[in-house]
N, C-alpha and C positions, 0 to 999 in steps of 0.2 A: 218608830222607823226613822232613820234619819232621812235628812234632806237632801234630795237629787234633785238638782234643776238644772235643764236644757237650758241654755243662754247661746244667742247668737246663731242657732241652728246644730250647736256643739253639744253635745249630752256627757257627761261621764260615763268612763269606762268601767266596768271592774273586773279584773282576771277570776280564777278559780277558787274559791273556798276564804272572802275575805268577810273581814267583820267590822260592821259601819254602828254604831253605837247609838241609841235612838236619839243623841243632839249633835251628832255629828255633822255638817254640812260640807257638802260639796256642791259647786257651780263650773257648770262651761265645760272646758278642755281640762279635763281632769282625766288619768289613765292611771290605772294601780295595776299592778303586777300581782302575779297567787300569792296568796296564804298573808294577803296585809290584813293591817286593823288600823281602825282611824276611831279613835277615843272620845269620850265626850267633850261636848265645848272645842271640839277640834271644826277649822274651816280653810279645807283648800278652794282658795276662789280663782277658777282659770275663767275670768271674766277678756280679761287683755293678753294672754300669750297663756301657750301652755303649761302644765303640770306631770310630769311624768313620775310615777314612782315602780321601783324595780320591785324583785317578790320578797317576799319575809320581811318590809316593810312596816315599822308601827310609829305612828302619829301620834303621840299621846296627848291627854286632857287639857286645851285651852292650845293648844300649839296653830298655828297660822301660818300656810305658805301663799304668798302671792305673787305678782311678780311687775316692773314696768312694760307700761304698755308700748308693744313694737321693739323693747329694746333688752330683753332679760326671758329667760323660762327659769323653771324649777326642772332640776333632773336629780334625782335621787336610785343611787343604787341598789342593788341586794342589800338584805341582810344590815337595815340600818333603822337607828333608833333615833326619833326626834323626839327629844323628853319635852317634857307637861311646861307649856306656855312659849316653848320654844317659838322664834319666829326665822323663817327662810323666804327670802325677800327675795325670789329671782338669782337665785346662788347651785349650784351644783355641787351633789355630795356623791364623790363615788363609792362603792361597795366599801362593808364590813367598816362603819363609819357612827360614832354615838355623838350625837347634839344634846349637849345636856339643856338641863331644865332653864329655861328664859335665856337660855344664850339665841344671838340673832347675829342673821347670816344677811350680808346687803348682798343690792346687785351685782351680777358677775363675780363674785366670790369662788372660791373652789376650794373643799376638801375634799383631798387625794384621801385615797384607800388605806384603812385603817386606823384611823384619825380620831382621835376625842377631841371635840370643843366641851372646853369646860363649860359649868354651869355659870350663868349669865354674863358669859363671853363674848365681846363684840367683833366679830369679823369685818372687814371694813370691806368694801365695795373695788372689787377689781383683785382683792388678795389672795394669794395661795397660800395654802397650808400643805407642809411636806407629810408625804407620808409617812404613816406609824408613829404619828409624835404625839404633845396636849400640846393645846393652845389653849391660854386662859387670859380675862386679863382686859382691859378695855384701853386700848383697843389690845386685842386679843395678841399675844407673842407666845412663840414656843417655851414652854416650860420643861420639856422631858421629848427624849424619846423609849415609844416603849417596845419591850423583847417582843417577840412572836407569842411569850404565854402571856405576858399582859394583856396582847390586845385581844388573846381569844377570852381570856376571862372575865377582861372589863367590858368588852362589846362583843361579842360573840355572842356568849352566854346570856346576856342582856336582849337580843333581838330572839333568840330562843326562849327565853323564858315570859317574852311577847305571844308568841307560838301557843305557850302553854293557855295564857290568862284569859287570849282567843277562845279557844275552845272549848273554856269555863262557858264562854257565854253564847258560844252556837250551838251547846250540849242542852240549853237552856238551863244552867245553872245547877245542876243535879250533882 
């Protein structure tokens, strides 16, 4: 089972139908929306300011959101994927959005709707990222923008097929 702990009088939340991975950790002011999954070796710690994540939601393995204290949250849209070691540091990801694997997001950051950060992409603290585009790159700059079928194939079907790999393991694995 993973870890919930109440910190500060704050418990985590979790909406409808999500799947927490038996090393998964969560602390404090954590809130998840339906149908998330939070992966092993994943740890959202809402110790210092909150953690909000939207539904269809997936945190994958080793990934880490936290955030400064009094001075940053975590808000994460629908329909978005933080890949495996990813770190989001107090940054905001709207809907239909994929953080690739070891890319890190600082304080007050923001990717707009539809957005790739490529994989171990640095987003810098205070930066926007336009929508529908990739940002890759340390510090991270737009590289492409992409069509309406790109970003449903490349991130869409990615927080979907999250959906699926869930349900492998609330099925108990059968």
């Amino acid at each position: 089972m993973a870890l919930i702990r109440p910190l500060n009088g704050t418990s985590p939340r979790l909406g409808e139908n999500c799947f927490l991975a038996e090393t998964a950790v969560l602390i404090g002011d954590v809130t998840l929306g339906d149908h998330c999954s939070v992966w092993y070796g994943a740890v959202l710690r809402g110790d210092v300011n909150p953690i909000r994540l939207g539904n269809r939601v997936n945190i994958q393995d080793g990934a880490v959101l936290h955030t400064l204290h009094r001075r940053s949250v975590v808000e994460i849209g629908d329909d978005v994927s933080v890949g495996h070691n990813a770190v989001v540091h107090g940054a905001r990801v709207e809907h239909d959005c994929l953080i690739g694997m070891g890319a890190t997001l600082l304080d007050n950051a923001v990717v707009h709707s539809g957005t790739i950060i490529a994989a171990g992409a640095l987003v810098l603290s205070g930066q926007e990222c336009e929508p529908g585009s990739v940002y890759a790159g340390v510090p991270a700059r737009k590289v492409k923008t992409l069509t309406p079928e790109e970003q449903h194939r490349m991130i869409h079907l990615n927080a979907e097929h999250y959906l699926t790999y869930a349900s492998w393991y609330t099925a108990g694995g059968e």
